[in-house]
LORORO-316132 format. One record per residue (C-alpha): x, y, z. Coordinates in steps of 0.2 Angstrom, whole numbers, padded with zeros to 4 digits, always signed. Each point is the difference from the previous one (the first is absolute). Example, Ala and Ser with C-alpha at 12.3 -4.5 7.8 and 13.67 -1.06 7.14 Angstrom:
+0062-0022+0039/+0006+0017-0003/
END
This chain:
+0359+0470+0137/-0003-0005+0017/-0016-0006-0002/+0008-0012-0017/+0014-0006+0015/-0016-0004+0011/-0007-0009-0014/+0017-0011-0005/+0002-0003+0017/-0018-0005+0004/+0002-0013-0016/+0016-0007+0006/-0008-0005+0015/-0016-0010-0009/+0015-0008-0008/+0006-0010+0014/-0018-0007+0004/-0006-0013-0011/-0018+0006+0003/-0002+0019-0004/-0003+0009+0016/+0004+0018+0003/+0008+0000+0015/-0006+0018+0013/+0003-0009+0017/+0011-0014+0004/-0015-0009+0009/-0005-0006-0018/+0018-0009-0001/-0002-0010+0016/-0015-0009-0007/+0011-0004-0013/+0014-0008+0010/-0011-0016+0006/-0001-0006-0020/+0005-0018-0002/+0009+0006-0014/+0017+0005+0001/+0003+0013-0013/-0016+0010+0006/+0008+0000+0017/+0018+0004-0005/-0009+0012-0010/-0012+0009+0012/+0016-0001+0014/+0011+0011-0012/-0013+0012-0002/-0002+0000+0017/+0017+0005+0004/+0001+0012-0014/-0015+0009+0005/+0010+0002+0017/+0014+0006-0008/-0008+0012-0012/-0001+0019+0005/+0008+0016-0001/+0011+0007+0015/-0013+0009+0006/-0014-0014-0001/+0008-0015+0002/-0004-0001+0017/-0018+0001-0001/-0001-0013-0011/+0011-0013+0010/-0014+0003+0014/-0015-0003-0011/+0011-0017-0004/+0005-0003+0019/-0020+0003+0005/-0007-0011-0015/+0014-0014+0008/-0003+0004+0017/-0018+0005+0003/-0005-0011-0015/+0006-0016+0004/+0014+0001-0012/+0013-0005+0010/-0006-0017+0002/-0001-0003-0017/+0017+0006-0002/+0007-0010+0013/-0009-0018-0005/+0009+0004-0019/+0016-0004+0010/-0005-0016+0005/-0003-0018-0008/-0018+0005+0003/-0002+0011-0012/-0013+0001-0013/+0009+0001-0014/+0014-0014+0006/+0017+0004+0007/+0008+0011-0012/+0016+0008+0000/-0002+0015-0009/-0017+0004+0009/+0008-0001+0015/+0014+0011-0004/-0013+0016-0002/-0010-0006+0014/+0016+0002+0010/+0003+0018-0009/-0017+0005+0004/+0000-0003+0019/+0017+0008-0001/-0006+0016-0006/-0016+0002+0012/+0012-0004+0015/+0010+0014-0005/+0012-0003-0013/+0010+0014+0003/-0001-0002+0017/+0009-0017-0001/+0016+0011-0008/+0015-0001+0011/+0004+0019+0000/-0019+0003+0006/+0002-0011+0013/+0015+0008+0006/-0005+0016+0000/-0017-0007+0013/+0016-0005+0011/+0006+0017+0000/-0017+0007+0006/-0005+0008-0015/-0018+0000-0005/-0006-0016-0008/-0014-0002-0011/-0002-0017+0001/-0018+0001+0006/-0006+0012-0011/-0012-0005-0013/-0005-0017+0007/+0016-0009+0000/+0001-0005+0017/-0020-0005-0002/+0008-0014-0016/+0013-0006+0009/-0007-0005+0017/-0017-0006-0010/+0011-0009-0010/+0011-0007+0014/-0015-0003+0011/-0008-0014-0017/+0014-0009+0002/+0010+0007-0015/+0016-0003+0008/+0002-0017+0001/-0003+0000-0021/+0014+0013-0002/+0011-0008+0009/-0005-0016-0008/+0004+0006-0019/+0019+0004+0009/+0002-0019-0006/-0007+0001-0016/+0010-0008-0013/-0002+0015-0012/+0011+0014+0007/-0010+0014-0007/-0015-0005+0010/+0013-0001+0018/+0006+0015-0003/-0016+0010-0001/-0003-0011+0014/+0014+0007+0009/-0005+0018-0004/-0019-0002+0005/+0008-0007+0017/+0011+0016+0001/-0018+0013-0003/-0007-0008+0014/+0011-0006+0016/-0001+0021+0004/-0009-0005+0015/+0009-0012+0014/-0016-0012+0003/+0003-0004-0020/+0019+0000+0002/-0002-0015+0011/-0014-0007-0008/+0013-0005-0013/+0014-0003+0009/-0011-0017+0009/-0006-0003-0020/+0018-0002-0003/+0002+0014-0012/+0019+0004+0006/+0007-0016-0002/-0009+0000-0021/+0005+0016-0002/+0018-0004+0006/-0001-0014-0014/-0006+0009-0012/+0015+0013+0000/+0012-0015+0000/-0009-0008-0014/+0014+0001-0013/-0013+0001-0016/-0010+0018+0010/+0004+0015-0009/+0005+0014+0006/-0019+0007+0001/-0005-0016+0010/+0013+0000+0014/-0001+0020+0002/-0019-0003+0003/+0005-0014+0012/+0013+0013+0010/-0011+0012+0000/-0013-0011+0008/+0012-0005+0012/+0005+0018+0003/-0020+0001+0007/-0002-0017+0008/+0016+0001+0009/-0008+0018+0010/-0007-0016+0011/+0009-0007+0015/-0004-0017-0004/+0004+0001-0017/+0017+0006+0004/+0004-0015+0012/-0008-0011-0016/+0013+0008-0011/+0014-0005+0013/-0006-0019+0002/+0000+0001-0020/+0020+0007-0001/-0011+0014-0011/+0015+0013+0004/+0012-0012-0013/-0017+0002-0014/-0002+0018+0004/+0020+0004-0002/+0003-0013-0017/-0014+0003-0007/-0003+0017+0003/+0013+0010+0003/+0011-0008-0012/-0012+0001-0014/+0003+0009-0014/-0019+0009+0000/+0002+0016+0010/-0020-0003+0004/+0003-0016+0008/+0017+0006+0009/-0013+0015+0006/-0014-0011+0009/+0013-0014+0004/+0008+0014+0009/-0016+0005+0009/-0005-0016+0006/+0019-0004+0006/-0004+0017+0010/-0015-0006+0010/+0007-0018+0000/+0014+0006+0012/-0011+0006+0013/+0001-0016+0005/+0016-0006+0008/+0003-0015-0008/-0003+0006-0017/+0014+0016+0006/+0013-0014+0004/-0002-0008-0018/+0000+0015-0007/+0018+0002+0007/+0006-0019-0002/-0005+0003-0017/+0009+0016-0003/-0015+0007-0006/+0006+0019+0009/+0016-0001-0014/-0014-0003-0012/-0012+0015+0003/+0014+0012+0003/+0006-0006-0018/-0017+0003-0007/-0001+0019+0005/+0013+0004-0014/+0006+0014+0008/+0020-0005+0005/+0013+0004-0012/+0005-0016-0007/-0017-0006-0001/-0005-0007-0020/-0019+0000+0003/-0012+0015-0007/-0008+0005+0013/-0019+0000+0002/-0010+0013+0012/-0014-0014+0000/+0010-0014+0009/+0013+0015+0008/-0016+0003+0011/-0005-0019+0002/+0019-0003+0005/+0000+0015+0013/-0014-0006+0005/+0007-0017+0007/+0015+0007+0005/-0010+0013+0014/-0009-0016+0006/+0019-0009+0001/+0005+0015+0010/-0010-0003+0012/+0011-0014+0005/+0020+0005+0006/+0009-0012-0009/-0009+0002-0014/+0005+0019+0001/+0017-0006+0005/+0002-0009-0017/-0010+0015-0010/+0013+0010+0006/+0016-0010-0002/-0007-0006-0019/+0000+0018-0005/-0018+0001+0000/-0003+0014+0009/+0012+0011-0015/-0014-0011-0011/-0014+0009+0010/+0010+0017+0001/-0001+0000-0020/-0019-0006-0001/-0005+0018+0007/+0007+0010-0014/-0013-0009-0011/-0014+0011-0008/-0014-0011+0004/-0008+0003+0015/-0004-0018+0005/+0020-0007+0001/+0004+0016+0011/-0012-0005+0013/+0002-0018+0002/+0020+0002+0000/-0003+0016+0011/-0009-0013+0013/+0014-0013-0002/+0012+0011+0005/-0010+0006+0014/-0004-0018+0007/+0020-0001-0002/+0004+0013+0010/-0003-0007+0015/+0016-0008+0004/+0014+0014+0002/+0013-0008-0012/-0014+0004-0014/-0006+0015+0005/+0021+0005-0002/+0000-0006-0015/-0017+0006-0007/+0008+0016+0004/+0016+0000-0008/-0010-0006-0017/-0008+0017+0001/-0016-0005+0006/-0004+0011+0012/+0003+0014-0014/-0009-0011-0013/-0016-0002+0014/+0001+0018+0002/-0003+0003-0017/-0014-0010-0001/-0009+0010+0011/-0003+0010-0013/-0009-0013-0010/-0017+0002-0009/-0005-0017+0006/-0005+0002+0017/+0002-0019+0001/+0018+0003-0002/+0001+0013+0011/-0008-0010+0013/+0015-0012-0003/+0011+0013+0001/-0004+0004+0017/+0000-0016+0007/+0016-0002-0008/+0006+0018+0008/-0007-0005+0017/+0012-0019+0001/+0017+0009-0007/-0001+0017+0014/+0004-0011+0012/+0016+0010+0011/+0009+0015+0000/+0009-0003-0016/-0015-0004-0010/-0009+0014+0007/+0015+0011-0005/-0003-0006-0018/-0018+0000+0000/+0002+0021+0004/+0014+0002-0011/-0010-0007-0017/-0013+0011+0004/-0010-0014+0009/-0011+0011+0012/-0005+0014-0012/-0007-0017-0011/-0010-0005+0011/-0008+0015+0008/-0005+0002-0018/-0007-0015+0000/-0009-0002+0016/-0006+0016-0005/-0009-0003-0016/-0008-0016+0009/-0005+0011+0016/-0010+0014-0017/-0008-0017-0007/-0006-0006+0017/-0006+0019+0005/-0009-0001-0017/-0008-0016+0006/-0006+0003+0016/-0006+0019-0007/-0010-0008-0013/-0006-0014+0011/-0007+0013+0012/-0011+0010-0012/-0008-0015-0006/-0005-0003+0018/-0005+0017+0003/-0012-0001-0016/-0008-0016+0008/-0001+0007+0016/-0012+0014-0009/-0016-0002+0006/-0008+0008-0017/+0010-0011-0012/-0011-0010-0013/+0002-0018-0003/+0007+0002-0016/+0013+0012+0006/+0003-0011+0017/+0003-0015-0012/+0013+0009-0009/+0009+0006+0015/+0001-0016+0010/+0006-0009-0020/+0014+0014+0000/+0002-0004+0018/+0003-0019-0004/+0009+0005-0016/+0013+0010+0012/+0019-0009+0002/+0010+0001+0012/+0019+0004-0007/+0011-0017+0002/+0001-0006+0014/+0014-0010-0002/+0010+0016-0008/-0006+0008+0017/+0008-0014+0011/+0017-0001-0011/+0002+0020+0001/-0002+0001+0018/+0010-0015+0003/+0013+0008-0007/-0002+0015+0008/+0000-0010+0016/+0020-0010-0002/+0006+0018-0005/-0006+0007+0014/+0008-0009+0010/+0017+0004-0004/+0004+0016+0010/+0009+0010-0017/-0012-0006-0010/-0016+0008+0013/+0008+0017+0001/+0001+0000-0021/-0019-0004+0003/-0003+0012+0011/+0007+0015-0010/-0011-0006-0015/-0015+0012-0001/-0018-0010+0006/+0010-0016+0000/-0007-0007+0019/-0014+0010-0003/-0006-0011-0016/+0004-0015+0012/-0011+0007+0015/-0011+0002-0016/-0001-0019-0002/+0000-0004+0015/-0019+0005+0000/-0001-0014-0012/-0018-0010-0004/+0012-0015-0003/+0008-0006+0016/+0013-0008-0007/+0006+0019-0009/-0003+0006+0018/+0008-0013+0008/+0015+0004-0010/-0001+0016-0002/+0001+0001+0022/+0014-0013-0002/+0012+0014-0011/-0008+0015+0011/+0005-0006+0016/+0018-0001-0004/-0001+0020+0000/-0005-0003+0018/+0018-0003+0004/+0008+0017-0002/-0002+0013+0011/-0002+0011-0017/-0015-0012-0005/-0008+0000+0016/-0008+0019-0003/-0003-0003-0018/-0011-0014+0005/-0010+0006+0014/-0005+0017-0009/-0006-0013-0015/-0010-0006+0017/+0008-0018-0006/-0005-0008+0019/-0016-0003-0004/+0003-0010-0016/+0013-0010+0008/-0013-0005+0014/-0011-0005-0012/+0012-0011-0009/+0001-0009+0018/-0015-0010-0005/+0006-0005-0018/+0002-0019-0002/+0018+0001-0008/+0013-0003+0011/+0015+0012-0006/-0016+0015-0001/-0003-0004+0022/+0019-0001+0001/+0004+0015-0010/-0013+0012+0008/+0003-0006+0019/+0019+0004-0006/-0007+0020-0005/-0009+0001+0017/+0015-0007+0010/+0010+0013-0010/-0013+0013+0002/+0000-0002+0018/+0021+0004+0003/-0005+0019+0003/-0014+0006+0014/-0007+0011-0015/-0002-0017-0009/-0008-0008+0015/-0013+0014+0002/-0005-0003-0018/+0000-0016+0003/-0011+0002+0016/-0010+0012-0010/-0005-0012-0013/-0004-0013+0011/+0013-0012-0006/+0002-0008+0015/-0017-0013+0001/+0006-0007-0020/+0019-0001+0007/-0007-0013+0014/-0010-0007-0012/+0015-0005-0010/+0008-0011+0014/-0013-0013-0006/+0004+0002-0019/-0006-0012-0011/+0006-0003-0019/-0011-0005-0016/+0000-0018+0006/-0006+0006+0017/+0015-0007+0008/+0010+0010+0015/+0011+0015-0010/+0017-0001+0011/+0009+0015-0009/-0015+0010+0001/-0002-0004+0019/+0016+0006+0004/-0001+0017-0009/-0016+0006+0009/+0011-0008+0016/+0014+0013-0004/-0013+0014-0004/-0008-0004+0015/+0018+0001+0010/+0003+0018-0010/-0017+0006+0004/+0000-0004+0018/+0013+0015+0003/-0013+0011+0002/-0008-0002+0020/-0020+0005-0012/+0006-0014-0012/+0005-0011+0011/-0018-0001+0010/-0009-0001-0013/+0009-0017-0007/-0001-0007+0016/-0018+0005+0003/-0006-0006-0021/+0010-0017+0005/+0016+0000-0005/+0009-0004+0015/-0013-0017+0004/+0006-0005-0020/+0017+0005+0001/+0001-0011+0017/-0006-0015-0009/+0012+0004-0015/+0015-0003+0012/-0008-0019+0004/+0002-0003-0018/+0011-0013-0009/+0006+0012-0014/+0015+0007+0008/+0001+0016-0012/-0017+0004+0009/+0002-0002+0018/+0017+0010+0003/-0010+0014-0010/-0015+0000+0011/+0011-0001+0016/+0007+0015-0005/-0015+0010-0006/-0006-0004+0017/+0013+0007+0012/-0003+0017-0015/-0019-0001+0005/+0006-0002+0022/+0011+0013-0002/-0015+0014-0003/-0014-0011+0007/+0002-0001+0018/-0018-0004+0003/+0005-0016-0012/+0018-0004+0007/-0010-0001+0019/-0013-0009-0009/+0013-0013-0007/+0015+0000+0013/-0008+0007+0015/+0013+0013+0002/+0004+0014-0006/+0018+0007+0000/+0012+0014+0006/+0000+0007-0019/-0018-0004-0004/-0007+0019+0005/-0021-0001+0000/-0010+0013-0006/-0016+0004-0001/-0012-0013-0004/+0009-0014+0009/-0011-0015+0005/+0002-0013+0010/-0015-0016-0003/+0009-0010+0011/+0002-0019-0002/-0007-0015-0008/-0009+0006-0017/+0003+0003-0017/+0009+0021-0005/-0014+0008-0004/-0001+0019-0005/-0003+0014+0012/-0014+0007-0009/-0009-0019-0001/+0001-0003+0018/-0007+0018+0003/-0014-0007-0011/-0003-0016+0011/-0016-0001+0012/+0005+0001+0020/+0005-0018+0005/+0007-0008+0015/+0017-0003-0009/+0018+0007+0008/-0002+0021-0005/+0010+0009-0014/+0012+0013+0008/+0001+0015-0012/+0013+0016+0004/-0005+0014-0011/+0002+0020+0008/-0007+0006-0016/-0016-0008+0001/+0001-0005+0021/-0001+0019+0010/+0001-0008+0016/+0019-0009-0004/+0005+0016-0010/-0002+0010+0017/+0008-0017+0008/+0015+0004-0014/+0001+0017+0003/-0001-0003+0021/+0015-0011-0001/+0012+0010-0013/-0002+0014+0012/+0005-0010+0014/+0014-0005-0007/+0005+0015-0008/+0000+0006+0019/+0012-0015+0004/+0012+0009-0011/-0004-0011-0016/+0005+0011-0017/+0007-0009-0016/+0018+0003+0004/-0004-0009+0016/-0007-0015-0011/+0017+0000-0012/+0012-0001+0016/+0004-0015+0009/+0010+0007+0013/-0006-0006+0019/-0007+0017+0004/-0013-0001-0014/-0003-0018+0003/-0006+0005+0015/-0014+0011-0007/-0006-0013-0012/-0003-0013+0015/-0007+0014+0010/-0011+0002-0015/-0007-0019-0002/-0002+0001+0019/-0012+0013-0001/-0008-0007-0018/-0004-0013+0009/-0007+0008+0019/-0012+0012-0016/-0004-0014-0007/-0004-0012+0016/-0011+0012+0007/-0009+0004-0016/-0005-0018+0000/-0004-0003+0016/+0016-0001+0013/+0012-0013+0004/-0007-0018+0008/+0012-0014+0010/+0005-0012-0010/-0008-0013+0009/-0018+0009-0002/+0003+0002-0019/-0016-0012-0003/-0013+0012+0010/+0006+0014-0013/-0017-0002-0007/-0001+0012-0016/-0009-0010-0010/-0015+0011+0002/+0009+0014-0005/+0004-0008-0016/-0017-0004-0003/-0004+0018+0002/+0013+0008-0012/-0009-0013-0013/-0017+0006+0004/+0009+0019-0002/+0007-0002-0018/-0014-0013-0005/+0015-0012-0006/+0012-0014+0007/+0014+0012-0001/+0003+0008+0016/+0008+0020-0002/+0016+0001+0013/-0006+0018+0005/-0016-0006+0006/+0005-0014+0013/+0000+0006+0018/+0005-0020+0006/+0011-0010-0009/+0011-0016+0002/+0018-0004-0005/-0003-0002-0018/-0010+0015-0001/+0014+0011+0010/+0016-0008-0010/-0011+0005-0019/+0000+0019+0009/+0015-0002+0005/+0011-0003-0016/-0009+0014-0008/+0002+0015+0013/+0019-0008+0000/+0002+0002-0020/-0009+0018+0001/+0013+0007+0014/+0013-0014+0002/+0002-0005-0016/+0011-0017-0006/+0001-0005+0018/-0015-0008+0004/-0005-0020-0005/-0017-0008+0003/+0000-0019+0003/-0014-0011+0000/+0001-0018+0007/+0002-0014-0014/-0013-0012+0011/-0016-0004-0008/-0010-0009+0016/-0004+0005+0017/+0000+0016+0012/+0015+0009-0009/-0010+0002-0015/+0005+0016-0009/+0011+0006+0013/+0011+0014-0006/+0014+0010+0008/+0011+0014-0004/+0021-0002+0000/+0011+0015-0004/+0019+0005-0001/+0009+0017+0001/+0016+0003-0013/+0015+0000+0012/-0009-0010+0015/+0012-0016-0002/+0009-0012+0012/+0018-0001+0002/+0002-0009-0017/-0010+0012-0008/-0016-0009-0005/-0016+0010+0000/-0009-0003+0016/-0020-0001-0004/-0012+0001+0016/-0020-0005+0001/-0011+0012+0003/-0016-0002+0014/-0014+0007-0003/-0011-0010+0013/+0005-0003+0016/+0017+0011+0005/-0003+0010-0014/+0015+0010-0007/+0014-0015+0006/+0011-0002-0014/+0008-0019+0002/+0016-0006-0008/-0002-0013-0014/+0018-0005+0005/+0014-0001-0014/+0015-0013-0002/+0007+0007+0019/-0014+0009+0008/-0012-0013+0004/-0021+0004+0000/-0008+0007+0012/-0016-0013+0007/-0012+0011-0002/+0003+0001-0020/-0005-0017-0005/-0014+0000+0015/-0009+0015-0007/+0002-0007-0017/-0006-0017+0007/+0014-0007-0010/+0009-0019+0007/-0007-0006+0016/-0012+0016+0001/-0007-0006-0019/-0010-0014+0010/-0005+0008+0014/-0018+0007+0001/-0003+0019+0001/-0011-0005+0015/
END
């Protein structure tokens, strides 16, 4: 039986030939095509076209790419193409160039020219479009100059031979080169014409829309359309046709049409919202059938509207979004998604949100979650994440079940993607197999390059989701009691993708704000990930993970995770965040500025910014012209001073009352850049001014100094209730105490000398040899036997904040020229000690020349005592040389 249907179809062939040729490969045909003579031609191009179209389901394929390689490879295509012209070697001819259109049509990728296909390529579903040799055709065919032939037959008088035309032009503008390669031919003005040509049926002008519906994906074709006034074509001729098929592509080249601004305004002038809400079929009084083809084409172009807000003004107040509300209780799968979009890109103004909601959509969008068609559910979510946008929402988003939905779904993605990434890593263990065959490596890296990932863009719209509900506080606690649900989004946060990663930081960093997230998070060991989405390109992924880590860092236990996992060096980083487009990220900037201000509560933290360079960049973030920035950094920087005295001396040359040093404090004096205590350990011995460092732990000598003077004191009658009264009694012991600080300290460095001498001090020398001690430029306190002012007020202010603490302030002088060059002095105060109108008396402290003399600042009444401002070489003393 099948071999007789071989036989009858074999014959039936031969009979379209005048010359009786039994027809194996489709080379034989071409040779036929350059005949003089007409019918052998026509002939010899139908059977060329039927042997593209003939073939099973399961074989059809292979046999369109014996055709497409016979036309390709062989040298068919030019042959093909010079039919369409006056050229040709059988004459212009009508009906030969009618299947000449046809059968480039089909090796472009006939189906890939259907409007629905194209669609779903939009969507970011898999497109086959250059499978088989399709792409290979088109662009061979585009590249012999078919185009300008096509575009050409767009004029022809007979109407059959345009409209093919039309279509042919519709299988190949797939690629933007092409688009515009007939946009300059003038394709959109001739196919403009030929849908208003009054004597084109209704198969002619829905060829011309749907090649409109392709061309107009180009910018340049969309501002061609607008010069035309193609919007009043597209909306008279196209939506108000009587063909559904034409009202389906018309209503997909009004959608990319739009995108431009002028064609958006005559699409309102022109009423043409009224008109596409009418076409949905889905309000009560409407008379139309409705149609899921041009449902989906309409939604289509009402999302792209939306984009708009007074288009979604007048969606909304022309019932269109009831219109859309209805489109989703549709059973095909297609209308759900576009109108599922359209009402997501509605949703964001809160008038339609409101009313979005009291339709029932976030109900209906919840049920959709649910969907078969991941598609859908992918529109869902994106429709979900615009409508929770407050308290309220959230409230209904929890109430119809919303969270347990979605942890559903997220979950099933987070089992795909596992599978994914288990299989993918056995392929690349069986390749990394040193005894594997060829045959059997070949066969690993195929499956390897067989392997999908799950949908990206399902990936993206769950997680975006997950990210708007999460930030509504009711809606995060319903998360959090949903088994696994943060722990599939730490899950994807590990993403291949970053975009998934990106987003899936984005809806993980809102747990960050609650003090019940917090833990969950750091036992996931979530700091890590969120340091690594520091570095991503997107802008909301830097903003959103400096946020966690700002969040992170409320807590000291949050701080020494964060100190742990060396967040730190990528936070400083941040403050010179980039986007995409390489362009300075302001939002980003200013997270990591607050993080760095949170961090810098800790005194470790603190030091380590300022030494890995976040004070030098947050200074020259205060400088800047974005307002938003330079208020932040200010205040970061007073955070980093307030546990960084070595930085605060560094920066202001003094260092406050309240600042108490510790060990570790360092003084590198004046005139170059802050640098870290452990790099200028590092530097080789040089003539520049000595590093002072004060550490007891590491320093035996100034840890027996420590111990020397709180036993003093201690003697003096110092005990901490002594330090918490401010009565004159225990005023008394504390100057006693300074006084005798300060005779230790003198004569540990090498007495007292007049003031007038101070210049023959020499102890230089003794500098030189503390460098040559420690093999480094930083000089340890303990180990100096002869020192200068400078040397003795850095002592000073750290014995003072071990015993005395609060009551001792070190001042350098501001002057950057000349003798007085990094001279430094000690002021303190007593609680209680105050003049008649009760302000604090402060007093200078010598440690030179009469050492131990406390002198009187002075205050409003008291005036200062002279010998203040001369041992601070402050006002007429500031230009008097030491010698």
């Amino acid at each position: 039986m099948a071999e007789d249907e071989a036989k009858q179809e074999g014959s039936s062939r031969m009979a379209q030939l005048p010359l009786p040729v039994t027809v194996e490969q489709p080379g034989t045909l071409i040779m036929l095509l350059q005949s003089p003579e007409q019918p052998v031609t026509l002939s010899a191009a139908k059977a060329l076209y039927q042997f593209a179209k003939d073939g099973g389901e399961g074989n059809e394929p292979e046999i369109i790419m014996h055709l497409r390689g016979a036309l390709g490879d062989g040298g068919g295509i030019p042959v093909v193409i010079k039919l369409l012209t006056k050229e040709a070697w059988c004459g212009a001819d009508f009906e030969v160039q009618a299947v000449c259109l046809n059968i480039l049509s089909r090796c472009a990728g006939e189906a890939v020219a259907d409007g629905r296909l194209i669609l779903r390529k939009r969507n970011g579903e898999s497109c086959q479009a250059d499978k088989n040799g399709e792409e290979k055709c088109r662009l061979k065919t585009v590249e012999l100059g078919g185009l300008k032939p096509m575009v050409e037959h767009l004029k022809s008088e007979e109407l059959d031979v345009a409209g093919k035309a039309a279509y042919c032009i519709a299988c190949h503008a797939l690629d933007s080169p092409v688009r515009l390669g007939i946009h300059i031919l003038g394709g959109v003005a001739l196919l403009l014409q030929l849908m208003s040509n009054k004597n084109a049926d209704d198969g002619v002008v829905n060829q011309a829309a749907l090649a409109l519906s392709t061309v107009l994906q180009h910018v340049e074709a969309k501002d061609e359309l607008y010069r035309l006034k193609g919007m009043k074509v597209l909306i008279d001729q196209g939506l108000m046709s009587d063909s559904v098929d034409v009202q389906e592509n018309a209503a997909r080249a009004l959608a990319y049409a739009i995108e431009q601004e002028g064609n958006l305004k005559d699409l309102r002038r022109l009423e043409g919202i009224d008109k596409l809400i009418e076409m949905l079929a889905a309000l009560p009084d409407t008379d139309r059938v409705p149609n899921d083809k041009v449902r989906q084409s309409v939604s289509f172009a009402l999302s792209l509207s939306a984009f708009d807000s007074e288009c979604r003004t007048e969606i909304r107040m022309k019932e269109g979004l009831r219109a859309l509300s209805n489109c989703l209780a549709s059973e095909e799968a297609r209308v759900q998604e576009e109108a599922l979009m359209a009402l997501a890109n509605c949703a964001f103004d809160i008038p339609c949100k409101q009313t979005i909601g009291a339709l029932g959509g976030m109900k209906n969008g919840i049920g959709l979650l649910s969907n078969g068609e991941l598609s859908v559910v992918a529109n869902a979510c994106v429709a979900l994440s615009r409508l929770v946008f407050d308290f309220m929402s959230g409230l209904d988003f929890v109430e119809e079940g919303g969270v347990g939905q979605l942890a559903s779904v997220l979950s099933n993605y987070c089992k795909l993607y596992d599978q994914f990434v288990e299989s993918k890593q056995k392929h690349v263990e069986d390749l990394s197999k040193e005894d594997l065959d060829q045959e059997a490596k070949k066969a690993a890296q195929d499956a390897l390059e067989k392997l999908e990932i799950p949908d990206l863009r399902l990936g993206r719209a769950i997680l975006e989701n997950c990210k708007s509900c999460a930030e509504q506080g009711n809606v995060r606690e319903e998360m959090r009691k949903e088994e696994n649900f943060f722990g599939n989004m730490f899950r994807m946060i590990k993403h291949e993708d970053e975009i998934v990663s990106g987003m899936a930081c984005q809806a993980l960093a809102n747990a960050a704000f609650d003090v019940e997230g917090r833990p969950m998070l750091l036992e996931m060991n979530a700091i890590p990930e969120f340091v690594k989405c520091l570095t991503y390109k997107d802008v909301d992924t830097q903003l959103s993970a400096a946020r966690a880590i700002g969040n992170f860092a409320m807590d000291s236990y949050g701080r020494q995770k964060l100190f742990e996992s060396k967040a730190m060096a990528p936070l400083v980083a941040q403050l010179e965040a980039k986007d995409e487009n390489g362009k300075d990220a302001i939002e980003p900037r200013r997270a990591a500025i607050l993080a760095i201000g949170k961090c810098a509560s800790d005194r470790s933290s603190a030091v380590e910014l300022c030494d890995i360079g976040a004070l030098s960049k947050l200074l020259s973030l205060m400088d800047t012209h974005w307002k938003q920035l330079g208020q932040a950094a200010e205040d970061a920087v007073e955070r980093l001073l307030q546990k960084s005295q070595s930085a605060k001396l560094w920066l202001r040359g003094e260092v406050d009352f309240e600042d108490r040093t510790s060990d570790g404090w360092f003084d590198m004096g004046v005139g170059r850049p802050y640098t870290s205590l452990t790099d200028l350990q590092k530097e080789t011995i040089n003539t520049n001014r000595e590093v002072l460092l004060a550490d007891a732990s590491q320093d035996n000598r100034l840890k027996q100094l420590v111990e020397e003077v709180k036993g003093e004191c201690a003697s003096l009658g110092l005990t901490q209730i002594i330090l918490d009264k401010r009565d004159i009694a225990s005023t008394d012991i504390k100057k006693k105490c300074v006084v005798k600080i300060a005779e230790i300290l003198s004569q540990r460095l090498g007495g007292s000398i007049l003031y007038d001498k101070y210049m023959d001090f020499g102890y230089s020398t003794e500098i030189q040899r503390c460098k040559q001690l420690r093999k480094s430029n930083v000089v340890w306190v303990g180990d100096l036997k002869k020192a200068g002012c400078r040397h003795r007020a850095f002592l000073f202010k750290y014995l003072c904040d071990l015993v005395l603490p609060y009551l001792c302030r070190l001042e350098r002088t501001k002057i950057e020229r000349g003798a007085h060059v990094g001279h430094a002095w000690n002021v303190v105060k007593f609680f209680g000690d105050v003049d008649q109108e009760g302000q604090q008396k402060t007093y200078t402290v010598d440690l030179m020349h009469n050492v131990g003399s406390l002198y009187e600042n002075g205050t409003d009444f008291n005036p200062a005592d002279e010998w203040a401002a001369k041992y601070q070489r402050k006002d007429v003393y500031h230009f008097i040389s030491l010698g």
